[in-house]
C-alpha positions in Angstrom: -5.9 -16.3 21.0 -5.4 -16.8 17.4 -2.8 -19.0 16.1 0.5 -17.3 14.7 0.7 -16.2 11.1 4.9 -16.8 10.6 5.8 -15.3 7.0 2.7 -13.6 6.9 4.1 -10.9 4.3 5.3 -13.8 1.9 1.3 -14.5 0.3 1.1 -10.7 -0.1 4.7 -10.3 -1.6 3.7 -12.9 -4.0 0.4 -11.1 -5.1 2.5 -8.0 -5.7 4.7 -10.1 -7.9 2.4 -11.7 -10.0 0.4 -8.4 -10.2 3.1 -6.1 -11.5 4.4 -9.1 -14.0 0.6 -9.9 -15.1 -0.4 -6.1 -15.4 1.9 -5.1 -18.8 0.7 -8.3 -20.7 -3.0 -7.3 -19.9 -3.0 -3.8 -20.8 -1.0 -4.2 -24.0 -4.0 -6.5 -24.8 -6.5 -3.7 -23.8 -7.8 -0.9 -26.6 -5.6 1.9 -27.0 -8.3 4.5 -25.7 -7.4 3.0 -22.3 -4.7 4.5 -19.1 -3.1 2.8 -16.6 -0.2 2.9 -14.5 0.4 0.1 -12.2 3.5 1.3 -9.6 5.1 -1.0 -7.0 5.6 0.5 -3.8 8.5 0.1 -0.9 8.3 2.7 2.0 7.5 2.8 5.7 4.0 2.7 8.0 4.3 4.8 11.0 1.7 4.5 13.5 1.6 6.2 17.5 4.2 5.6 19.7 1.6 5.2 22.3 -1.4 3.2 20.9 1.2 0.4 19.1 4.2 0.2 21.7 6.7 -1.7 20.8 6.1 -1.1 17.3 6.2 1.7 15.3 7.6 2.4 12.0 6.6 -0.5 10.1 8.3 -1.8 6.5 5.4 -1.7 3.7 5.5 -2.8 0.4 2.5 -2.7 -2.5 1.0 -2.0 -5.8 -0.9 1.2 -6.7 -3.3 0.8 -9.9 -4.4 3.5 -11.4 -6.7 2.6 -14.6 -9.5 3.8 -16.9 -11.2 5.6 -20.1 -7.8 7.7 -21.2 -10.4 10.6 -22.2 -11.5 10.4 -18.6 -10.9 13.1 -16.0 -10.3 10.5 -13.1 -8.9 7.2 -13.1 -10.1 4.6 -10.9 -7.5 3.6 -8.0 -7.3 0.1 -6.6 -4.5 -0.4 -4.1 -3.1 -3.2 -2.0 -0.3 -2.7 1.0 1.2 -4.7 3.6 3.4 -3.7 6.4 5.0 -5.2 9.0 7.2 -3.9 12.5 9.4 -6.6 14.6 10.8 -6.2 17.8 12.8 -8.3 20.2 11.4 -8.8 23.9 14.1 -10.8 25.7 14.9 -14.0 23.8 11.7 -13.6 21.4 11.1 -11.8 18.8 7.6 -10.1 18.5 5.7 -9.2 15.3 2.8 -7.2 13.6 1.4 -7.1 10.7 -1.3 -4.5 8.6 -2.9 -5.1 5.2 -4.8 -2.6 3.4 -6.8 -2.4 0.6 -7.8 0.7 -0.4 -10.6 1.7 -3.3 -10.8 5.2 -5.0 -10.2 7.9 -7.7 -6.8 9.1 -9.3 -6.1 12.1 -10.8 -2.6 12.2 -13.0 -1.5 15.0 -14.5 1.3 15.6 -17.1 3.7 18.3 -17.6 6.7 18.7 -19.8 5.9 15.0 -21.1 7.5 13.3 -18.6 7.0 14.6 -14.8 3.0 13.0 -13.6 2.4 14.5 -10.5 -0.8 13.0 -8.8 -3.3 12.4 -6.1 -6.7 10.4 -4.8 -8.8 9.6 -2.1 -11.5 6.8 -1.2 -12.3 3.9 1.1 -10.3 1.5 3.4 -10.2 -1.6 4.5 -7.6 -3.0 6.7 -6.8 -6.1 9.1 -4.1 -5.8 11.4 -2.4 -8.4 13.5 0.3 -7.6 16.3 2.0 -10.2 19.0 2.6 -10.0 22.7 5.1 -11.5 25.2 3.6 -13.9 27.6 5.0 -16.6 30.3 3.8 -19.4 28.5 4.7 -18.4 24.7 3.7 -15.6 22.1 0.3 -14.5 21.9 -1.1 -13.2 18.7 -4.5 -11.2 18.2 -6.1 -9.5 14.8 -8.5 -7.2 14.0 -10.4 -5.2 11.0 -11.0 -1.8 10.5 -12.0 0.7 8.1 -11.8 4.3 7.2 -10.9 6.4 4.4 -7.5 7.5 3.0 -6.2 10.3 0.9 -2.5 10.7 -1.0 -0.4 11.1 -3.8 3.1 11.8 -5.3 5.2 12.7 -8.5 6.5 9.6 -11.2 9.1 10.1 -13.5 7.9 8.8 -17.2 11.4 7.1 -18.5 11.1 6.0 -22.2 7.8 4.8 -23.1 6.7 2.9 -19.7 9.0 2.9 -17.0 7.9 4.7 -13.8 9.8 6.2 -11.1 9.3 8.6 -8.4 7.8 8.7 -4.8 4.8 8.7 -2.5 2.9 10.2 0.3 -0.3 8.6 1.7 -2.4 9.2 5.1 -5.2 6.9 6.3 -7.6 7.6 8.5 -9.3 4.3 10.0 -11.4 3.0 12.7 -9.0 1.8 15.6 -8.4 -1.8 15.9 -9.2 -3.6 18.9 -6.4 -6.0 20.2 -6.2 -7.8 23.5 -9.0 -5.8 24.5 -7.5 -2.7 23.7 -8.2 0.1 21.3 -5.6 0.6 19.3 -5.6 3.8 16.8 -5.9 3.0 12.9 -4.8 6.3 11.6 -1.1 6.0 10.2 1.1 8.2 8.1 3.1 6.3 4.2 5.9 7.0 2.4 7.9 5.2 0.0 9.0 5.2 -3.9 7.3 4.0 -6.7 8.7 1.7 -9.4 6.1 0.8 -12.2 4.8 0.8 -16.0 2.9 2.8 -17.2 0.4 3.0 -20.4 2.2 4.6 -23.4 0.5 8.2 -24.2 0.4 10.0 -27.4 3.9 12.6 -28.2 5.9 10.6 -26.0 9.5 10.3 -27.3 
């Protein structure tokens, strides 16, 4: 089997940080006709009780970009997300992780200047990785899959930048295959958002 991935999440925690701190400096530098809203994500993955056993409800953290022509209807959406779920089996203690990255359109809407309700759709691409218990040691097995996903939420606009609200996301992927068993990819999101957000004309 494939060789254990310990502190797996910290690479993609890492990415998220350097993403949200490089994302500001870049779009300042970008032509004014441009939007954007880049929004860190913290929430929870929940997957079947049945498919995943041990695991299910899974800690997920991420960045949704939303960015494009500000006289355009749609924003492009590129998102990243990784999860993770650990359980204890006797004296060990089992893991599995999930990485998505997810490719689509945006739509954000604004209403009394402040409240940006929105939602998107597109493709999926995920890998997923998950432990077992054996005589001998821990096992660990990974997989890809892909599929499509569809969401959205509500952000708060505070000052000129600062985002905060929450979202709800559900993807709908081919199942992974682990140990030699199907496992089902579809799996329900939610979390808040924290993020920045381009400045818009009569914002105050």
């Amino acid at each position: 089997m494939k060789a254990r991935r310990r502190g797996s999440l910290a690479i993609p925690i890492l990415l998220a940080i350097l993403a949200g701190g490089a994302a500001p400096s870049a779009a300042i530098a970008a032509a004014e006709d441009w939007d954007w809203n880049y929004n860190a994500l913290i929430g929870t993955r929940k997957v079947g009780d049945k498919d995943w056993k041990p695991f299910h409800e899974y800690t997920e953290i991420g960045v949704e970009a939303s960015w494009g022509k500000a006289d355009e209807p749609v924003l492009f959406a590129t998102d990243f997300y990784a999860s993770q779920d650990s359980q204890r089996d006797g004296s060990r203690t089992l893991f599995s992780n999930n990485y998505q990255l997810q490719l689509g359109l945006r739509k954000i809407w604004t209403f009394s200047k402040r409240w940006n309700p929105y939602g998107g759709a597109g493709f999926a691409l995920g890998d997923s990785d998950v432990d077992r218990n054996k005589a001998h040691g821990i096992e660990n097995d990974s997989d890809n899959s892909y599929g499509v996903w569809a969401g959205g939420g509500i952000f708060y606009r505070i000052g000129h930048n600062f985002n905060v609200g929450v979202a709800v996301r559900a993807s709908v992927m081919r199942g992974y295959r682990l140990f030699g068993v199907e496992r089902g990819g579809n799996s329900a999101h939610v979390g808040f958002v924290l993020g920045w957000g381009a400045e818009r004309g009569g914002e105050k």
